[in-house]
N, C-alpha and C positions, 0 to 999 in steps of 0.2 A: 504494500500500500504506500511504503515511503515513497518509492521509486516512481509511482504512477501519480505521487502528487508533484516530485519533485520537478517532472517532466512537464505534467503540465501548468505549475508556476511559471516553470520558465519559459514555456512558449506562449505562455500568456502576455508576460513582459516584452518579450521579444518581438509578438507581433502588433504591441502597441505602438513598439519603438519603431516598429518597420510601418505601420502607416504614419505615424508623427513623421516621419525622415523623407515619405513618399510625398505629403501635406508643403510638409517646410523647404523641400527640392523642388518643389512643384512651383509654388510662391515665389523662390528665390532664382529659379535658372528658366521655368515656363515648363508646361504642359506638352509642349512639341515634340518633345522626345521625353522619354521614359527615366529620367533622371534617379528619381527617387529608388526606384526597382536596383539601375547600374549601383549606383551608391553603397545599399545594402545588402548587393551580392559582392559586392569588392571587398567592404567592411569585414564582414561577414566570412568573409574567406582568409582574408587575412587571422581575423580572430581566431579563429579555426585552428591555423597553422600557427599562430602561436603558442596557443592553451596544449597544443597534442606538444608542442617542443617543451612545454613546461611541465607539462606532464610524465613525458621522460627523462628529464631530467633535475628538477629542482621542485616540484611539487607534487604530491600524490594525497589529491582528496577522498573522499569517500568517494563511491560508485556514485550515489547518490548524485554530490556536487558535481561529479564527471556530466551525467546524466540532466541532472539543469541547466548546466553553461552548455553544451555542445548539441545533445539533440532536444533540449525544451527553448532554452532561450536563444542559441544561435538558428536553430530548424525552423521556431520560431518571426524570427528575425529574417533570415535570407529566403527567399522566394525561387524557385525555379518555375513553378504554376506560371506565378505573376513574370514573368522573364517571357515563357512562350509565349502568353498571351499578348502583350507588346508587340512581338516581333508580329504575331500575325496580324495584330491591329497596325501597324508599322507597310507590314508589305500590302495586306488590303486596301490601305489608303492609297497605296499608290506611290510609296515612296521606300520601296525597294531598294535603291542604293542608302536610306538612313536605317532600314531594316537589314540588311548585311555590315555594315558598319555597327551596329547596335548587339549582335551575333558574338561578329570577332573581337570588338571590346571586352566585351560578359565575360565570354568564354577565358582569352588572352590574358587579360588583367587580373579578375578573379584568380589564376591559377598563378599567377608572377604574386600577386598577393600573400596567395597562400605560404608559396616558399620565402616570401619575403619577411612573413610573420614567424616564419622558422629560425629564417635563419638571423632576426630578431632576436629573439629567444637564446640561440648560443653565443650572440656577440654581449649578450648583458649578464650573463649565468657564468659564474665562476668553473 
């Protein structure tokens, strides 16, 4: 029961955070493109790739808090759903070259994120 609350605390938080960021991205860069969505799958990835560096090496929480931060509050938080859906509202409109651009950022960056949040993690860890 810990595990199934822990998870879903954290995805609750996380997907507060992710429409807040989708709201405040939206407001601050415009609706044209899917800001909000890129934002907190980069974020999100990077996170990711940190916490698992921390995890190996300088922190080990309970299953539980593993289980919060990574698939309640980051699973939470980062959106793939909302990623596809973009892109098909992206190329339906008709604007196909910002829906492949929108594609290889997610995908590219997210993943540079990730090992950046790594390798994060071993330049500050003793």
């Amino acid at each position: 029961m810990k595990t199934i609350l822990a998870i879903a605390l954290g995805g609750a938080l996380g997907s507060v955070l992710r429409y807040g960021t989708y709201i405040g991205a939206g407001k601050m860069l415009g609706m044209n493109f899917p800001w909000g969505t890129l934002i907190v799958n980069i974020v999100g990835s990077f996170l990711i790739g940190a916490l698992t560096g921390m995890f190996a090496s300088v922190w080990q929480p309970s299953e539980e808090m593993k289980l919060f931060l990574i698939t309640g509050f980051l699973g939470g938080f980062t959106t793939f759903s909302a990623f596809s859906l973009d892109f098909a509202n992206l190329w339906n409109g008709g604007t196909t070259t910002m829906a492949v651009i929108y594609v290889v950022m997610s995908v590219t960056v997210s993943i540079v994120a990730l090992f950046a949040g790594l390798l994060a993690v071993r330049f500050i860890t003793p």
